[in-house]
C-alpha positions, 0 to 999 in steps of 0.5 A: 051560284059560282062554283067556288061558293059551291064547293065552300057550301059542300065542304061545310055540309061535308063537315057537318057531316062527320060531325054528325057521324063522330058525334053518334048521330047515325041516321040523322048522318045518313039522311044528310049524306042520301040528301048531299048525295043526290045533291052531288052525285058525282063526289066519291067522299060523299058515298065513302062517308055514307059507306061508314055511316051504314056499316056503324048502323048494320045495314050490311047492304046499303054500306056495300052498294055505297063504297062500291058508288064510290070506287065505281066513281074514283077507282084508285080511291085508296081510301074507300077500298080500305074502308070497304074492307073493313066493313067487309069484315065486320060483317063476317064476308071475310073471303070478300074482304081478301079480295078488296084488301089485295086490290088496294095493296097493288095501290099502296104495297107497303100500307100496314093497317091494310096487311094487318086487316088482310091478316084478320080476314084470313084469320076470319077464313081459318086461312091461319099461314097466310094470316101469319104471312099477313102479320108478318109482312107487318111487323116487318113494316112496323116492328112497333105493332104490338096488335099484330104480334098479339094476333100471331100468338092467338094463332100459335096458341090455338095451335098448340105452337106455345113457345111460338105464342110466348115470343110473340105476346112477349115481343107485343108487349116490349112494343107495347109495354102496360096493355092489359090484353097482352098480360092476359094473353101472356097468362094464358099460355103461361098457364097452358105451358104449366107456368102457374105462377108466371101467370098469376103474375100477369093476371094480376097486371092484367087486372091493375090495368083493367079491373073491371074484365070478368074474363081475366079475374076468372082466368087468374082464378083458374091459375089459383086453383091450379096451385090448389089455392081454392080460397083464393080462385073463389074470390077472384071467380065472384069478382068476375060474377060481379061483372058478369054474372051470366058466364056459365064457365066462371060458375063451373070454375068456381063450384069445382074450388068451392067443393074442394073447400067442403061447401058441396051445397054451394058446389051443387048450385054452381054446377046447376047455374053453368048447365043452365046457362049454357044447357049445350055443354057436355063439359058443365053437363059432366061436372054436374053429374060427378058433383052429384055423384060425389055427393050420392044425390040420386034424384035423377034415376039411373035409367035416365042418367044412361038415357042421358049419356047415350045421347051425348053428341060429342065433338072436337071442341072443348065444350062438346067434350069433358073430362073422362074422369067424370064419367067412369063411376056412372057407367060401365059402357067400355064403348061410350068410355072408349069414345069420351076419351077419345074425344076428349083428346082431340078438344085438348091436346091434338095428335101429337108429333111422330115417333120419328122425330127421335133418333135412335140411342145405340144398343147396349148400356141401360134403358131409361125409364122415366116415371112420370107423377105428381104423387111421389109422397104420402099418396096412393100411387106411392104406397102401392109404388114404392117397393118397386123402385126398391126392387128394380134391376138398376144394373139394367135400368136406369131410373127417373122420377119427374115430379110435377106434384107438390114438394111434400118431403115425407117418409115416402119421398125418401123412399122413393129418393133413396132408390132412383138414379135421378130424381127432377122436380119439374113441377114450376117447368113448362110442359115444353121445358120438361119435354126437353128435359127428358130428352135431354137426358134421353129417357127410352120409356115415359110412364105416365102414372097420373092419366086423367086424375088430378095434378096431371100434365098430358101436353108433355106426352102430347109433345113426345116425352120419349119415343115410347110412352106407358100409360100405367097404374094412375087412370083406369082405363084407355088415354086415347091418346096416339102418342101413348103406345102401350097400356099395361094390363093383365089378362082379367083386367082387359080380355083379348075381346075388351082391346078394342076399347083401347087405344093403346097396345094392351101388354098383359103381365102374368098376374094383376097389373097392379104392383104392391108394397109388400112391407106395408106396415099394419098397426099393432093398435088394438082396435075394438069395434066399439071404437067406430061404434061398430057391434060387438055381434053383429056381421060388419060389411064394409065399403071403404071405397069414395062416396061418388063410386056408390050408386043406387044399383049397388045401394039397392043390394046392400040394403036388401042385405041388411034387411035379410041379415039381422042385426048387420050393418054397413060400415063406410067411408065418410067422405063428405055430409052431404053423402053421408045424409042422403046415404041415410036418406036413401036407406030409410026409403028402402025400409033400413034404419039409418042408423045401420050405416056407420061412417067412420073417418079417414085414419092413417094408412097403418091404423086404417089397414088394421081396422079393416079385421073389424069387418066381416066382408067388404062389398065392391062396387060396380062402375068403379071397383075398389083398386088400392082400396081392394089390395088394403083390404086383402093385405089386411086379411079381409075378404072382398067380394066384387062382380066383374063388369065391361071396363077397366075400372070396373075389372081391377078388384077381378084382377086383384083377387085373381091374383090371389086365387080367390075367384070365387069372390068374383061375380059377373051379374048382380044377382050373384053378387048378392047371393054370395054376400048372403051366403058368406055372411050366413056360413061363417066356416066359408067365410073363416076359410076365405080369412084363413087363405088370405092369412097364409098366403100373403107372403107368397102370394103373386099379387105381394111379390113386389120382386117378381112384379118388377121381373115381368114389368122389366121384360115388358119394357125390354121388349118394348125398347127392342121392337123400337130399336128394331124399327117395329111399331109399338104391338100387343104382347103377353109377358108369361114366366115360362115363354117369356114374351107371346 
């Protein structure tokens, strides 16, 4: 045979050869190409070619030994080192493919596709710089290469470097207009910086792009429901369960909006379903936990719950962290508390930059507080706040409030507008928007009133919203962050040996740390029992406090309670029906009619601080102490009867009675929590005598003095300003009314 009908013979064998290849036909390309390879042995295409057809079909080994046949046979054969690169990182040997990308651009030091490969390969190894060196050197060659520019935000993004990720989604997509990985891209970190609504409006041209990707249907309904648009993300979450109905987080995202709707059975069973699913995520773990809190569904016992969260391994990722809040109703270990905040910090929000990066203001003139909520109306926060923006020293502090709540323009709003210097609704400001902002303005004391509870946005303190930042009055218990530098507290509240549960430096103000509204209006309605279908005659406990804060311990002793004082009943809080029905199925296993519990629904504030003389003795919880709750009952006159544990939740209704000299309705064990509840509601003369020194010391009482709390939280912020004026780090201290600070 001539060599020219040779090579016509091989060109068509080669021909039919990618045919075979493009057509998906793998192993019948790859026995053709072993067959023309031993044909032809020395044809360096042929081993390039079979290198493909192997790396398509997995077999990592034979792919490697033919793109190596191949280089071996033509060592500046660009094209079998790209190929071999590919197939390198397909099959996850990134450090290999480094190598061979950089042999191949000592070919061809100018070859895109080869830097933006090399990119990935570093990006593979964690090697993030000279991954964006690699993208960079691209887009130098080719400004048009929107995969490489999107590449470079997934790696600001993951870094938390926001601003950086937004450039580079927005330059990919003006190279690369309509492609719906980069809308959604642009979505997520939109939603990230706070920009809810920037990122519903890229999911949505995600989704008109691609409707059928269940991540981006998913991820518009988690910006839903971060406008607290439940119905809405519900939708959008069973339109991603239509397309993939195996992704636990969908499942978990849509049980959290169903039970803010009030479906908490349907809640219940989602919950379930993202555990099942992914049975190693202590996030969905949590969630699970709390719902069933929530709902008082004690089907697990409490001595396997704690079993269960002893053995929590906690990690640096977001699936082996979970929100703190859940946690803080099922226990009462500071430790392990201390632990899930820390943890969950560093899986979200990272360490945050130094204090260093501010200068300093000069001495003299106002220091800037700026108040940080997402609560300043009709809100808990602002009903214990609000006299304490009246009473504040504005000669000597300048004052602002940053809302990142809803615009609820309500009497409390205009409260709390009336006696700022400045008042900023951020709420559609990016996290780094509002970081400038606040520096701008050159805020001294940041107070982060919302912690870990809804509505919260913790990246603008993980950014540095001001040199020194206050965890105060929102979350009860440590942020364990190290970008908050003080907590404020009270001697009760967290004891000299309970600091080391803090992250933060702990500053003790004289009384309770809790500030309250002394101008609090109370009904002048009259209430009578039969209104709440209470008994004219019988003792009346009470607990107003959230259903997920019951647990089974505290139940056992209300029950027993019930049963050695006849004819009394317990008066609650209806909160949701699946509470309310298993509470009464709960009493009726410990031997008590259901019908003793009476749950009554929420009022408002002045009808619902009046029917509180319609009780004989609230009764706390554990785990979780009530908190406004507690001050509404005291301010209302009625007694509250608490049993001190390990954490901050668990110390504050201490704290509060503390504060108005009743530390005898303090106790510190379970059994003398129990005693002292029959003992009261047995001897009317102490119970009266209780009553009569709340009546008459209310007024005078420290924990009603809004103008003597603001003096003590005033002295802590001035000496706060002046050890970092002084160049001190942040340090324990105690504010006291005779030494001043210790």
């Amino acid at each position: 045979m001539t060599s020219s009908r040779q090579t016509r013979l091989l060109q068509d064998r080669l021909i039919e050869l990618r045919n075979l290849y493009t057509s998906g036909r793998l192993n019948q390309a790859a026995d053709l190409g072993e067959s023309l390879y031993r044909a032809y042995p020395g044809t360096p295409l042929i081993s390039n070619l079979l290198g493909a057809i192997y790396t398509s079909l997995g077999r990592k080994d034979k792919a490697i030994a033919s793109y190596r046949k191949a280089i071996n046979l033509k060592s500046d054969y660009f094209d079998a080192r790209y190929n071999f690169g590919m197939a390198l990182n397909a099959f996850g040997m990134y450090d290999e493919a480094v190598a061979v990308f950089l042999g191949a651009l000592a070919d061809r030091p100018n070859d895109v596709a080869t830097y933006f490969n090399l990119g990935i390969a570093y990006d593979g190894l964690r090697r993030y710089p000279e991954a964006l060196s690699s993208y960079e050197k691209v887009v130098e060659l080719n400004p048009g290469h929107a995969a490489a520019y999107n590449n470079m935000g997934i790696i600001h993004k993951n870094a938390g470097r926001y601003t950086d990720a937004l450039s580079c989604y927005q330059r990919a997509d003006r190279a690369k207009p309509d492609e719906a990985a980069t809308h959604n891209n642009l979505a997520v970190v939109y939603n990230k910086i706070g920009k809810n609504l920037e990122a519903i409006e890229n999911y949505r041209k995600a989704l008109a792009l691609r409707p059928n990707v269940a991540a981006i249907h998913n991820n518009l309904g988690n910006a839903l429901k971060s406008l607290e648009k439940y119905e809405e993300a519900v939708a959008c979450y069973r339109s991603a369960l239509m397309i993939d109905p195996g992704d636990p987080a969908t499942h978990n995202n849509m049980a959290f909006a169903l039970s803010q709707l009030g479906d908490d059975e349907a809640a219940a069973a989602s919950y379930q379903r993202a555990v099942e699913l992914d049975r190693d995520s202590i996030s969905y773990l949590a969630d699970l936990l709390q719902q069933r809190a929530l709902v008082c569904d004690w089907s697990q016992s409490d001595e396997s719950l704690q079993r269960e969260l002893k053995a929590l391994e906690f990690g640096s990722t977001p699936d082996k962290a979970a929100h703190p809040f859940c946690f803080l109703a099922l226990t009462d270990d500071a430790g392990f508390l201390s632990k899930a905040t820390e943890a969950f910090v560093h899986a979200n929000y990272g360490s945050g930059p130094a204090v260093e990066s501010f200068g300093k203001r000069h001495d003299g003139g106002r220091i800037r507080i700026g108040y940080f909520s997402a609560d300043f109306h009709a809100h808990a926060t602002m009903y214990l706040m609000a006299e304490l923006f009246e009473q504040h020293d504005r000669s000597k502090f300048e004052i602002h409030a940053f809302s990142i709540g809803p615009d609820k323009q309500d009497e409390m709003r205009s409260r709390l507008l009336a006696n700022v210097d400045a008042f900023h609704d951020v709420r559609l400001m990016g996290d780094e928007e509002i970081v400038v902002l606040s520096r701008s303005l050159g805020i001294d004391i940041a107070i982060d009133l919302k912690g870990f509870t809804r509505g919260s946005r913790m990246r603008i303190f993980s950014l540095r919203a001001a040199p020194i930042q206050v965890n105060y009055l929102g979350y009860p218990g440590t942020l364990g962050a190290p970008y908050i530098d003080y907590i404020l507290a009270d001697p009760v509240l967290i004891p000299a040996d309970h600091r080391r549960y803090y992250t933060e430096k702990v500053v003790c103000l004289p009384d309770s740390y809790q500030v309250n509204d002394s101008t609090r209006k109370i009904s002048k309605r009259c209430l009578s029992r039969s209104d709440f279908s209470l008994p004219e005659r019988g003792f009346v406990f009470c607990c107003f406090n959230n259903s997920y804060k019951i647990r089974p311990q505290v139940f056992d002793i209300w029950m027993r309670l019930l049963n050695r004082i006849e004819g009394s009943v317990l008066w609650l809080l209806r909160d949701n029906s699946m509470a309310e029905r298993n509470l009464r199925k709960e009493a009726e296993q410990r031997g008590i009619d259901p019908e003793r519990l009476i749950f009554s629904d929420r009022m408002p504030l002045a009808d619902h601080l009046a029917r509180h003389r319609l009780a004989d003795l609230f009764l706390d919880t554990f785990n979780y102490n009530a908190h406004t709750t507690a001050s509404d009952a005291l301010w209302a006159g009625l007694p509250v009867l608490t049993k001190a544990g390990e954490g901050f939740a668990s110390r504050v209704a201490a704290s509060l009675l503390s504060a108005v000299g009743m530390n005898t309705l303090i106790t510190d064990t379970e059994h003398d929590y129990e005693e002292a509840a029959i003992r009261l509601a047995t001897n009317p003369h102490e119970l009266n005598a209780l009553k009569q020194h709340l009546s008459e010391s209310l007024e005078t009482t420290a924990l009603f003095d809004a103008e003597k709390f603001a003096r003590d939280i005033e002295a802590a912020y001035t000496h706060m300003i002046r050890r970092y004026r002084n160049g001190k780090p942040p340090a324990d201290f105690r504010i006291t009314r005779e030494f001043g600070v210790e």
